[in-house]
C-alpha positions in Angstrom: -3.5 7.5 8.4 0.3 7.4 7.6 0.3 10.7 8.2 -1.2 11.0 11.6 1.0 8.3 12.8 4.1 10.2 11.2 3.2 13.4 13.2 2.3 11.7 16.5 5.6 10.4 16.0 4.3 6.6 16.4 6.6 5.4 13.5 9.8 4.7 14.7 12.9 3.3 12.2 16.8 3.1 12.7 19.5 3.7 10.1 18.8 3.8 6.8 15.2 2.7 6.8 12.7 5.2 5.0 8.3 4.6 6.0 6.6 2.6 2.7 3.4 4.3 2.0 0.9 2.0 -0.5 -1.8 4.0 -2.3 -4.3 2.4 -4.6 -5.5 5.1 -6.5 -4.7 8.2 -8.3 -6.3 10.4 -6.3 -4.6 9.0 -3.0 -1.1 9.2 -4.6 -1.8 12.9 -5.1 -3.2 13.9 -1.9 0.2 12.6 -0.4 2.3 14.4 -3.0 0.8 17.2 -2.1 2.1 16.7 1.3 5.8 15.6 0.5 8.7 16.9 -0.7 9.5 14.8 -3.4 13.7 14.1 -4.4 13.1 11.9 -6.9 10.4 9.5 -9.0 10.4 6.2 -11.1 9.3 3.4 -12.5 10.6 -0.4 -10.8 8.9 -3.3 -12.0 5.8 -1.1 -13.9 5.4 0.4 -10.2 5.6 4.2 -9.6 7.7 4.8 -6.7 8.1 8.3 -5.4 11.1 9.4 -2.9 11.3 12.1 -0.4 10.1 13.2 2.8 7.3 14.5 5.3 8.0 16.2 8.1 11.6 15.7 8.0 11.0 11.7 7.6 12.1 9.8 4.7 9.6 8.4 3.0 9.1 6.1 -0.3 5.4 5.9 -2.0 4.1 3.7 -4.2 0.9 3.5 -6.5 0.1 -0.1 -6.2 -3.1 -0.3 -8.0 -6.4 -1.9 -6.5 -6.3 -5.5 -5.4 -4.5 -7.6 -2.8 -2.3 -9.2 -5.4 -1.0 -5.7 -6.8 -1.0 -4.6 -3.0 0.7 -7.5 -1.9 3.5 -7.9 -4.9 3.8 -4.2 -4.4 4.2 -4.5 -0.5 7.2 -7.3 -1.4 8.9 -4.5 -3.9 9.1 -2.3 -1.8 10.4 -4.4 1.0 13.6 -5.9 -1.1 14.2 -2.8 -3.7 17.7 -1.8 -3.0 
C-alpha cells in the first residue's frame, strides 16, 4: 500500500520530513527492504528502524511487532525521534 501511494505520487511532505512505514512482521519488513535503498539501520527504544529511500523518497521503516500497543508506541517513536 505505501508503495502504490509512493508511486502514484499521493504522499506529499515539505522539508525535512521522510514517509514512516510500520510493518508487523518479518516477512513484511523484508518485502520492503527488498524495495529500498537502505543508508543506514538501528536499534531506538528495542525498535528496528531502517533509513533510506524508494523511488528517490526518503523513507524510515520500522518493525513494530503485532499489536496496537507495539503499533501505536511505535507510531509515537517514530513521530518524535530526532
Amino acid at each position: 500500500m505505501a508503495l502504490e501511494l509512493i508511486r502514484q505520487n499521493r504522499v506529499s511532505f515539505t522539508g525535512g520530513s521522510m514517509i514512516g512505514i510500520l510493518a508487523a512482521m518479518d516477512t513484511e519488513v523484508e518485502a520492503i527492504k527488498n524495495i529500498m535503498e537502505i543508508k543506514k539501520e538501528e536499534l531506538y527504544q528495542g525498535m528496528n528502524f531502517t533509513y533510506g529511500t524508494i523511488e528517490n523518497k526518503e523513507v524510515v521503516l520500522c518493525k513494530c511487532g503485532v499489536g496496537k500497543c507495539l503499533a501505536s508506541m511505535s507510531a509515537t517513536l517514530l513521530c518524535t525521534k530526532e
